[in-house]
C-alpha positions in Angstrom: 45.4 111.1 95.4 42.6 112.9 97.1 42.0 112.7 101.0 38.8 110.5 102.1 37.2 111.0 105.8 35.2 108.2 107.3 33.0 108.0 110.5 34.6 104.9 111.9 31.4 104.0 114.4 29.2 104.2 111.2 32.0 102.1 108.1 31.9 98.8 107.8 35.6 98.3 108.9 36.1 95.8 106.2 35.5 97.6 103.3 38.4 100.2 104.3 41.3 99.8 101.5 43.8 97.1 101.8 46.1 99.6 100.4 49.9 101.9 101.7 48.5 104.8 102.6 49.1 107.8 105.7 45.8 108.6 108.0 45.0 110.6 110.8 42.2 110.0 113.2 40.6 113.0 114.8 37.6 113.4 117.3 34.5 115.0 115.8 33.1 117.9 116.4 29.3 118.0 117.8 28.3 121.1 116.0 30.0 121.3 112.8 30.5 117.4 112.8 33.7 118.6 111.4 37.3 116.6 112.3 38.4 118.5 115.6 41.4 117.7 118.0 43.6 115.7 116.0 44.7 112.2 118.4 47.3 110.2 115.5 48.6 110.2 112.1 49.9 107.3 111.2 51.4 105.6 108.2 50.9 102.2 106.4 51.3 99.1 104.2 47.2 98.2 104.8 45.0 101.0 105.8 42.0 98.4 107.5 44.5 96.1 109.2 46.0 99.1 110.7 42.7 101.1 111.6 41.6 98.0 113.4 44.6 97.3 115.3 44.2 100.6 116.2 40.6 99.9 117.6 41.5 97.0 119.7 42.3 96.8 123.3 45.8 95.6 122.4 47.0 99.3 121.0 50.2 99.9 122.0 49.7 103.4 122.3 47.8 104.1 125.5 46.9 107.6 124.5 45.3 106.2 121.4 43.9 103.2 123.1 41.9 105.9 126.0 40.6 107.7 122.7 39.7 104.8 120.9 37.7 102.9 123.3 35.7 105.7 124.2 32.2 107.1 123.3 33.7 109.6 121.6 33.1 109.9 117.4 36.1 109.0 115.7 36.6 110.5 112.2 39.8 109.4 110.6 41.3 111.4 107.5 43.1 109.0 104.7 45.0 109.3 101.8 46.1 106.2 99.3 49.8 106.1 98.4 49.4 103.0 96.8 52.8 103.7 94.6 54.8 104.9 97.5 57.8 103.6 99.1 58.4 103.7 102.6 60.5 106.8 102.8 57.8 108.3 101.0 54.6 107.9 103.4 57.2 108.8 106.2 58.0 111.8 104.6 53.9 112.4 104.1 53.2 111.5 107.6 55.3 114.0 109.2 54.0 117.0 107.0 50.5 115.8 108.5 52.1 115.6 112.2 53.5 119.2 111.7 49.9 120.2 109.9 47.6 118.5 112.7 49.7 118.7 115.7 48.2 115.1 116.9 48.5 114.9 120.9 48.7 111.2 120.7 51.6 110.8 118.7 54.0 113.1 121.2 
């Protein structure tokens, strides 16, 4: 499946897909308006449940929780595995940690 990017300050959170998938969420760059300085990649069993857990003040991870509450664009990078297994988005997830070297998820 093909990769979508989304502008989470400007999607309706609630039409994100329901669906396994691996994502990364990145800042965005003011120039380019480009995804810069990867922060997580993540996999999942439901992409929006995730990406707002992930926006609440309750993220576990405080690294991702500084990023996410700030006034900072967030730009996050997703691909449906709606097929997968598992093993399968692990396996995905980690050739995206190696490929965006995301500082939150050290």
């Amino acid at each position: 499946m093909a990769k979508e990017t989304v502008n989470l300050g400007t999607i309706n959170l609630d039409d994100l897909p329901q669906r396994k998938s691996v994502y990364a969420i990145f800042a965005q760059s003011k120039d380019s308006l480009e995804p810069i300085n990867c922060r997580y990649v993540g996999e999942t069993d439901n992409l929006e449940e995730r990406t707002k857990a992930h926006l609440s003040e309750n993220e576990q991870n405080e690294c991702l929780r500084k990023f996410m509450q700030s006034d900072k664009t967030k730009l996050m990078i997703y691909e449906l595995l709606p097929n997968s297994d598992k093993a399968e988005r692990l396996q995905k997830e980690k050739e995206w940690i190696t490929a965006y070297n995301p500082e939150c998820n050290k």
